[in-house]
TITI-344307 format. One record per residue: residue number from 1; residue in one letter; y, x negated, z negated of N, C-alpha, C, CB in turn. Coordinates in Angstrom, 1 decimal, padded with zeros to 4 digits. Glycine has a CB too. Example, Ala and Ser with C-alpha at 12.3 -4.5 7.8 and 13.67 -1.06 7.14 Angstrom:
// TITI-344307
+-----+---+--------+--------+--------+--------+--------+--------+--------+--------+--------+--------+--------+--------+
:   k : r :    nyy :    nxx :    nzz :   cayy :   caxx :   cazz :    cyy :    cxx :    czz :   cbyy :   cbxx :   cbzz :
+-----+---+--------+--------+--------+--------+--------+--------+--------+--------+--------+--------+--------+--------+
:   1 : A : -005.7 : -013.2 : -007.8 : -004.5 : -012.3 : -007.8 : -003.3 : -013.2 : -007.8 : -004.5 : -011.3 : -009.0 :
:   2 : S : -002.2 : -012.8 : -007.1 : -001.1 : -013.7 : -007.1 :  000.0 : -012.9 : -007.9 : -000.6 : -014.1 : -005.7 :
+-----+---+--------+--------+--------+--------+--------+--------+--------+--------+--------+--------+--------+--------+
***
This chain:
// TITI-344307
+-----+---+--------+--------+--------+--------+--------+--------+--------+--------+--------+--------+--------+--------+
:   k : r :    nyy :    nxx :    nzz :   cayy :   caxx :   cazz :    cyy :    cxx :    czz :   cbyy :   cbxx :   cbzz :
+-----+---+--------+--------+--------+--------+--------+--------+--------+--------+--------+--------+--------+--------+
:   1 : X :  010.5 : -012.0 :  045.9 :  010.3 : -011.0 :  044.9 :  010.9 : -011.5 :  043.6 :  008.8 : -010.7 :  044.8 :
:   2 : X :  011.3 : -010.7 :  042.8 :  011.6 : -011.2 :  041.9 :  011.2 : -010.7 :  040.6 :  012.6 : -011.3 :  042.2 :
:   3 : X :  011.0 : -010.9 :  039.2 :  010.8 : -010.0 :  038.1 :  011.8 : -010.6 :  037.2 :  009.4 : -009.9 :  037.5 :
:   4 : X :  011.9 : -009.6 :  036.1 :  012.6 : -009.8 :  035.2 :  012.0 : -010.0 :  033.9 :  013.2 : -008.9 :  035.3 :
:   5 : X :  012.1 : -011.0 :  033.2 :  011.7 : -011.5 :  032.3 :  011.7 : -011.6 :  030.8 :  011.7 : -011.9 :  032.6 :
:   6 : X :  012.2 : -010.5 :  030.2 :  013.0 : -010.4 :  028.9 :  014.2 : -010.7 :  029.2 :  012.6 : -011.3 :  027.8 :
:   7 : X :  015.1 : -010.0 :  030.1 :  016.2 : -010.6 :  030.0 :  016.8 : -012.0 :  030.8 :  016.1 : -010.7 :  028.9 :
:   8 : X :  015.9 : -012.9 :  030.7 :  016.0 : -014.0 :  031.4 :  016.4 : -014.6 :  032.5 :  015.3 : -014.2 :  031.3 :
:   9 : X :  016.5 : -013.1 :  033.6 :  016.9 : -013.6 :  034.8 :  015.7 : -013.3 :  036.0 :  017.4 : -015.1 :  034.7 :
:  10 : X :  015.9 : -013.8 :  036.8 :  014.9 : -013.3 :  038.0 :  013.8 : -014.8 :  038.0 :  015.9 : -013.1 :  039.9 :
:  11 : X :  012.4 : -014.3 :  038.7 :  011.5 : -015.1 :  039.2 :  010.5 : -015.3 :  040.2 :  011.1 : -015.2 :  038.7 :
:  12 : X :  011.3 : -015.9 :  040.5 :  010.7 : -016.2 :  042.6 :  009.3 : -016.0 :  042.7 :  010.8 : -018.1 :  043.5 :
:  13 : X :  008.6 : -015.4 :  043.4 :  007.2 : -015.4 :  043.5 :  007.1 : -015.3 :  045.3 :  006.6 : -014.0 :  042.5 :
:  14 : X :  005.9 : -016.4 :  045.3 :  005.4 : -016.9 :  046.9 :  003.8 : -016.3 :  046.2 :  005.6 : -019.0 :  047.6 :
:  15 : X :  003.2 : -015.6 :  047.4 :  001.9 : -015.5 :  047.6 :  001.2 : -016.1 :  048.9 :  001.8 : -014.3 :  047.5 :
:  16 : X : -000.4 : -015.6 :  049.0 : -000.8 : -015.6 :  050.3 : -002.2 : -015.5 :  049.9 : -000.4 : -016.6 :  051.1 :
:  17 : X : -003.1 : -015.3 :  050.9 : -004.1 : -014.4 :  050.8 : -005.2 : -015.7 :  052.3 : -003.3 : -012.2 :  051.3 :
:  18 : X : -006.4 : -016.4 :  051.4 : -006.9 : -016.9 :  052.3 : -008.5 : -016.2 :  052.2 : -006.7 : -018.5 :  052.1 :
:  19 : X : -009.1 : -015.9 :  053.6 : -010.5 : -015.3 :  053.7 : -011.5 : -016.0 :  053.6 : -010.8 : -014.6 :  054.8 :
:  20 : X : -012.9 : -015.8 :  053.0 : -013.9 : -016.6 :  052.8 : -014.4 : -016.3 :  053.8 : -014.5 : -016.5 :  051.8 :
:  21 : X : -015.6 : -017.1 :  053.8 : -016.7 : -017.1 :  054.3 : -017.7 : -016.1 :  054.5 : -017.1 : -017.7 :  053.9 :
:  22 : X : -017.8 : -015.6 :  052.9 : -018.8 : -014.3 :  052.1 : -018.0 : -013.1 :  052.5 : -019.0 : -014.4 :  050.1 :
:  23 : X : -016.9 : -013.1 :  053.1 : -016.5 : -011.9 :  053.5 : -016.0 : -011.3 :  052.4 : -017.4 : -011.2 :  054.2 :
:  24 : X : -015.1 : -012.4 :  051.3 : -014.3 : -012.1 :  050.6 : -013.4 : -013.0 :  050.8 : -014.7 : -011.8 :  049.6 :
:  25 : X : -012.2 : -012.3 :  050.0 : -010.6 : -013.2 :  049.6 : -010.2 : -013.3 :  048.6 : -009.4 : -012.8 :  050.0 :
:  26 : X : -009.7 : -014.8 :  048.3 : -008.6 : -015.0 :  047.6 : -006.9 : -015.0 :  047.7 : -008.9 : -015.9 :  047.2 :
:  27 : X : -006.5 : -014.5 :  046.7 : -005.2 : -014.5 :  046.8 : -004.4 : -015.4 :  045.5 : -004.8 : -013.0 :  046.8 :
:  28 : X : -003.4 : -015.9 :  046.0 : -003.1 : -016.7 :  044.7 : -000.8 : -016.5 :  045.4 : -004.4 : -019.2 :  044.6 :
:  29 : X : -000.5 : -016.3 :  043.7 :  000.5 : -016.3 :  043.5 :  001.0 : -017.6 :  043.0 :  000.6 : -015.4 :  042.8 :
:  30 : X :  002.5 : -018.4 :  043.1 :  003.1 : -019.4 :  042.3 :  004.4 : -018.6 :  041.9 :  003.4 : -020.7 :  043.1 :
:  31 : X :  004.9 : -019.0 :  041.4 :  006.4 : -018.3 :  040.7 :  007.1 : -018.7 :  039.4 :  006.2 : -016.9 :  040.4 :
:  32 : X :  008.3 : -019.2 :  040.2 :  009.1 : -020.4 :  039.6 :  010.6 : -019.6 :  039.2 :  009.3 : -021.8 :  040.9 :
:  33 : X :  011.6 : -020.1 :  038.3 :  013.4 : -019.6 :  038.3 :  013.7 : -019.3 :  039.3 :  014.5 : -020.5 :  037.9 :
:  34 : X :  013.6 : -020.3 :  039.9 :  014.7 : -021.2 :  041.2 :  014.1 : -020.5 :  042.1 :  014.7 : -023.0 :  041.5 :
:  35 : X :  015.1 : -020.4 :  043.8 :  014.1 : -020.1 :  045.0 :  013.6 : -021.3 :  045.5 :  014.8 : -019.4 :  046.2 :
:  36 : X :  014.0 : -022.5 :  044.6 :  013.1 : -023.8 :  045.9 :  012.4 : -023.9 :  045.4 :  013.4 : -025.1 :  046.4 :
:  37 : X :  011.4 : -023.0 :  044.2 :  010.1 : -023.8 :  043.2 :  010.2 : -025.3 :  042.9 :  008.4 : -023.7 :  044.0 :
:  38 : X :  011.3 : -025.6 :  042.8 :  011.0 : -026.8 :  042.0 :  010.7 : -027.1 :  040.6 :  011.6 : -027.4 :  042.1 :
:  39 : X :  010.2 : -026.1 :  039.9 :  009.3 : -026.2 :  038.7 :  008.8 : -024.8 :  038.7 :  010.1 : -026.6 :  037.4 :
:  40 : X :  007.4 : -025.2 :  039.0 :  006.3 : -023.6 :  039.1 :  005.9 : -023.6 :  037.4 :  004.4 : -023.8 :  040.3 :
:  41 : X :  006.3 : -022.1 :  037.4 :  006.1 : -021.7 :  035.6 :  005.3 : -021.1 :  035.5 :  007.1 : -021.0 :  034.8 :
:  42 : X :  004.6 : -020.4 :  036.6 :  003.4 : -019.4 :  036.7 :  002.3 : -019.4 :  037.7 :  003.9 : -018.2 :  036.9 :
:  43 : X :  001.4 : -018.9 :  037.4 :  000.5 : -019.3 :  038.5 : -000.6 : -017.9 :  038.3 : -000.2 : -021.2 :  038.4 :
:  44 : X : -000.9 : -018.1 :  039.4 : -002.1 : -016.4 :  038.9 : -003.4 : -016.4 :  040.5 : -000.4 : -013.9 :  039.2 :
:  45 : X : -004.6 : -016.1 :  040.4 : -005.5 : -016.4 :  041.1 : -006.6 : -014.7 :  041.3 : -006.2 : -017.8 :  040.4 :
:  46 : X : -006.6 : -014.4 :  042.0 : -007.8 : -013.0 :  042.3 : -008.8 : -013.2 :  043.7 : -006.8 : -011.3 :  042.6 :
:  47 : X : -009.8 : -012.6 :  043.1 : -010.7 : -012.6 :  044.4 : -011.5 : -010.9 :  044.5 : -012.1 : -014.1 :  044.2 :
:  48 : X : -011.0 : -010.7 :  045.6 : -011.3 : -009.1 :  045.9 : -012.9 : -009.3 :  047.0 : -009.6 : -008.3 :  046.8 :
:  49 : X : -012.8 : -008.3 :  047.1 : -014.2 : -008.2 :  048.1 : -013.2 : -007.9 :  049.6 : -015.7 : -006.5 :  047.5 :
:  50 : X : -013.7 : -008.6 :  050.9 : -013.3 : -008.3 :  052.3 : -012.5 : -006.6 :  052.3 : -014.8 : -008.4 :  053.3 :
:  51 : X : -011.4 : -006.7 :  052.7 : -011.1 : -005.4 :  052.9 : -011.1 : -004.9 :  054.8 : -009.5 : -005.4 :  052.1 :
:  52 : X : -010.6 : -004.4 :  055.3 : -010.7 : -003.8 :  056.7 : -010.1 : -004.9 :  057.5 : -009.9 : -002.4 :  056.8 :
:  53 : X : -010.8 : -005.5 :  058.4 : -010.6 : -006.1 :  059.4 : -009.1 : -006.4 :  060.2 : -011.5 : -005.6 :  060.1 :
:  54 : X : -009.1 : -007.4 :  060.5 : -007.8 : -007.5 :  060.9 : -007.2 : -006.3 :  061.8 : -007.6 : -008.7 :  061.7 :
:  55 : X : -006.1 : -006.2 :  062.1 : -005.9 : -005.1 :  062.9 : -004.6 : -005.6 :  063.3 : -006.0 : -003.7 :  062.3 :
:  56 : X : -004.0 : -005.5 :  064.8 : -002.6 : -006.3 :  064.7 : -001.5 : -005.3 :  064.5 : -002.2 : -007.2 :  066.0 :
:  57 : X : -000.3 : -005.3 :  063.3 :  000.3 : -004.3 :  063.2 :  000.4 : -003.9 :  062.1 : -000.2 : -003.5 :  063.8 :
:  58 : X : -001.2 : -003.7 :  061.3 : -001.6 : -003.0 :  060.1 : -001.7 : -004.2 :  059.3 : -002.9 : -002.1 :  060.2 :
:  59 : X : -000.8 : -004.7 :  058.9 : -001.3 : -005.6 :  057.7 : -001.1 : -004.7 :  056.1 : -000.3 : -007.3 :  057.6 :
:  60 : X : -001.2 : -003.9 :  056.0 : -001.4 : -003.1 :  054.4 : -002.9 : -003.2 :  054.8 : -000.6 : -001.1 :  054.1 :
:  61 : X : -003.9 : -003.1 :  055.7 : -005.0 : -002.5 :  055.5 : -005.5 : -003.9 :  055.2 : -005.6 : -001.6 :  056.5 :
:  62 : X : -005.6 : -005.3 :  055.4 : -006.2 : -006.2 :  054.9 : -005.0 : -007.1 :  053.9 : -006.9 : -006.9 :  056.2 :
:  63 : X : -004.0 : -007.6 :  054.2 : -003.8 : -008.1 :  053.1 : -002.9 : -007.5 :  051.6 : -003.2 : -009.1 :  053.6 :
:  64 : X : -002.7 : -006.1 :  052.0 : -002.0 : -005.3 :  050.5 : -003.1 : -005.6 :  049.6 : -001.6 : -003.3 :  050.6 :
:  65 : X : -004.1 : -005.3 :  050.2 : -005.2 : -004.9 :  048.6 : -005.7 : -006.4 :  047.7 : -007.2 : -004.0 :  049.1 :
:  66 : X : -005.4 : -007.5 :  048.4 : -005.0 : -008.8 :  047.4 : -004.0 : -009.2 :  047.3 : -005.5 : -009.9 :  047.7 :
:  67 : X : -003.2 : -009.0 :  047.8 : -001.7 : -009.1 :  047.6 : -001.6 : -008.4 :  046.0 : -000.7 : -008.2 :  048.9 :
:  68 : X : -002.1 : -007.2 :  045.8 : -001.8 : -006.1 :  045.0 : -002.6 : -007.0 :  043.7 : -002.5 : -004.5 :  045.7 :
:  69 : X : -003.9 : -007.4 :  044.0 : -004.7 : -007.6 :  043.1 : -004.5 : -009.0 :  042.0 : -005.8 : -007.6 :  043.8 :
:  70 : X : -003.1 : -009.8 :  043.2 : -003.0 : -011.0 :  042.4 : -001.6 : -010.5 :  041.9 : -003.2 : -012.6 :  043.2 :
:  71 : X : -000.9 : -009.4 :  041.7 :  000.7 : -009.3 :  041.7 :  000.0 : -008.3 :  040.2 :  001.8 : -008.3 :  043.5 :
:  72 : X : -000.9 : -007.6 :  040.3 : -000.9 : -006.7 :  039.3 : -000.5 : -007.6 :  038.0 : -002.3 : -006.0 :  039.3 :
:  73 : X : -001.7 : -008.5 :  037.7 : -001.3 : -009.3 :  036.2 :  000.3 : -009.9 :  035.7 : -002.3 : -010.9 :  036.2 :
:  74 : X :  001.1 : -010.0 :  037.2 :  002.5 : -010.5 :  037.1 :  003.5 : -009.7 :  036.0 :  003.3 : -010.4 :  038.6 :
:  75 : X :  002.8 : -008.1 :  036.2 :  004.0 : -007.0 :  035.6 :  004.8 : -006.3 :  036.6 :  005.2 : -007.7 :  034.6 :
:  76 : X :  005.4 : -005.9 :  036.1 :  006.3 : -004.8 :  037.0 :  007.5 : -005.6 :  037.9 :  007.3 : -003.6 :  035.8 :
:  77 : X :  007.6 : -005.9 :  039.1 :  008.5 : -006.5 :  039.9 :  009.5 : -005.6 :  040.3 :  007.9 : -007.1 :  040.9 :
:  78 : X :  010.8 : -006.1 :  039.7 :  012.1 : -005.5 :  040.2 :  012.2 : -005.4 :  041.6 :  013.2 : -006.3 :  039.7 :
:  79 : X :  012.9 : -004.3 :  041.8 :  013.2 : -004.0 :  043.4 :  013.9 : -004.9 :  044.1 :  013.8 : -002.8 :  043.8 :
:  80 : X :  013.9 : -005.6 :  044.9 :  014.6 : -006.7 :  045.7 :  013.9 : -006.9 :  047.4 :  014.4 : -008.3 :  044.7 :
:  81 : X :  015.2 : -006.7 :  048.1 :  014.5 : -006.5 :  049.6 :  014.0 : -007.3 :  049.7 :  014.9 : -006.4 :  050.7 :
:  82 : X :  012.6 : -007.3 :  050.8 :  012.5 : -009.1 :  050.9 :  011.2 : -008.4 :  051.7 :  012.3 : -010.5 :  049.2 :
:  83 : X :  010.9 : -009.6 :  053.1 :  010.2 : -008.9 :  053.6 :  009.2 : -010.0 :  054.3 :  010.9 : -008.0 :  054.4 :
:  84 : X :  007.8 : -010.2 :  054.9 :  007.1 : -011.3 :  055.2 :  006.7 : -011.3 :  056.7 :  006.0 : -011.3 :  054.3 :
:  85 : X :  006.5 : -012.3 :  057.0 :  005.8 : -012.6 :  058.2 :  005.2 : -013.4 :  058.6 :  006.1 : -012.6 :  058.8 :
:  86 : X :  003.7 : -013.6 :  057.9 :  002.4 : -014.8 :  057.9 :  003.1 : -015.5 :  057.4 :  001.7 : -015.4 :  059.1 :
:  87 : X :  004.1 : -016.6 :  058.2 :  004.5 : -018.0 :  057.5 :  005.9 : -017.6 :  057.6 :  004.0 : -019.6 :  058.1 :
:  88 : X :  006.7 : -016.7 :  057.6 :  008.3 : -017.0 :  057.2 :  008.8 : -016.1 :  056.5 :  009.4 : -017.1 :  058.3 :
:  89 : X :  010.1 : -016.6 :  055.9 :  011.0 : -015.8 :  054.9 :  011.9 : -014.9 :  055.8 :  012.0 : -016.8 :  054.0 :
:  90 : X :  011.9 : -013.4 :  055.8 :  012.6 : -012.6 :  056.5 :  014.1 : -012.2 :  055.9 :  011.8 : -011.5 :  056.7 :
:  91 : X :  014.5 : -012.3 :  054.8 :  015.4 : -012.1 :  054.4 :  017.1 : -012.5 :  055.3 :  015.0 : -012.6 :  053.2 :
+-----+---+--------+--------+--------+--------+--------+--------+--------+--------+--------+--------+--------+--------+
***
């Protein structure tokens, strides 16, 4: 993903979304210039309440709504394909 920054150019953003215990989640963003994060310039943290149970297939229904919740404070993210899968870069 990327955003645009005044001008400045694009900025890499890695998420992920871990479940509690209490039957809630956190999600936490990093987001750096570079694509290898080797200097994280941002950082951003949310905790939503449990959303709908896993389901295999449907991941909008449990991990969009923290995904969403830690991306909101970022700003508006430029369109750039880019696509996920638990642990890899689909691009």
């Amino acid at each position: 993903m990327t955003e645009s920054l005044s001008g400045s150019g694009a900025l890499f953003a890695a998420v992920d979304v871990h479940y509690l215990d209490d039957d809630g989640a956190r999600a936490a963003m990093v987001a750096a210039p570079d694509p290898r994060f080797s200097l994280v310039t941002r950082t951003q943290i949310a905790m939503v309440a449990a959303g709908a149970p896993y389901q295999p297939g449907e991941f909008y229904r449990r991990e969009l709504p923290p995904l969403r919740a830690v991306l909101r404070p970022a700003g508006q993210l430029a369109s750039s394909p880019a696509r996920a899968d638990r642990d890899r870069w689909l691009c």
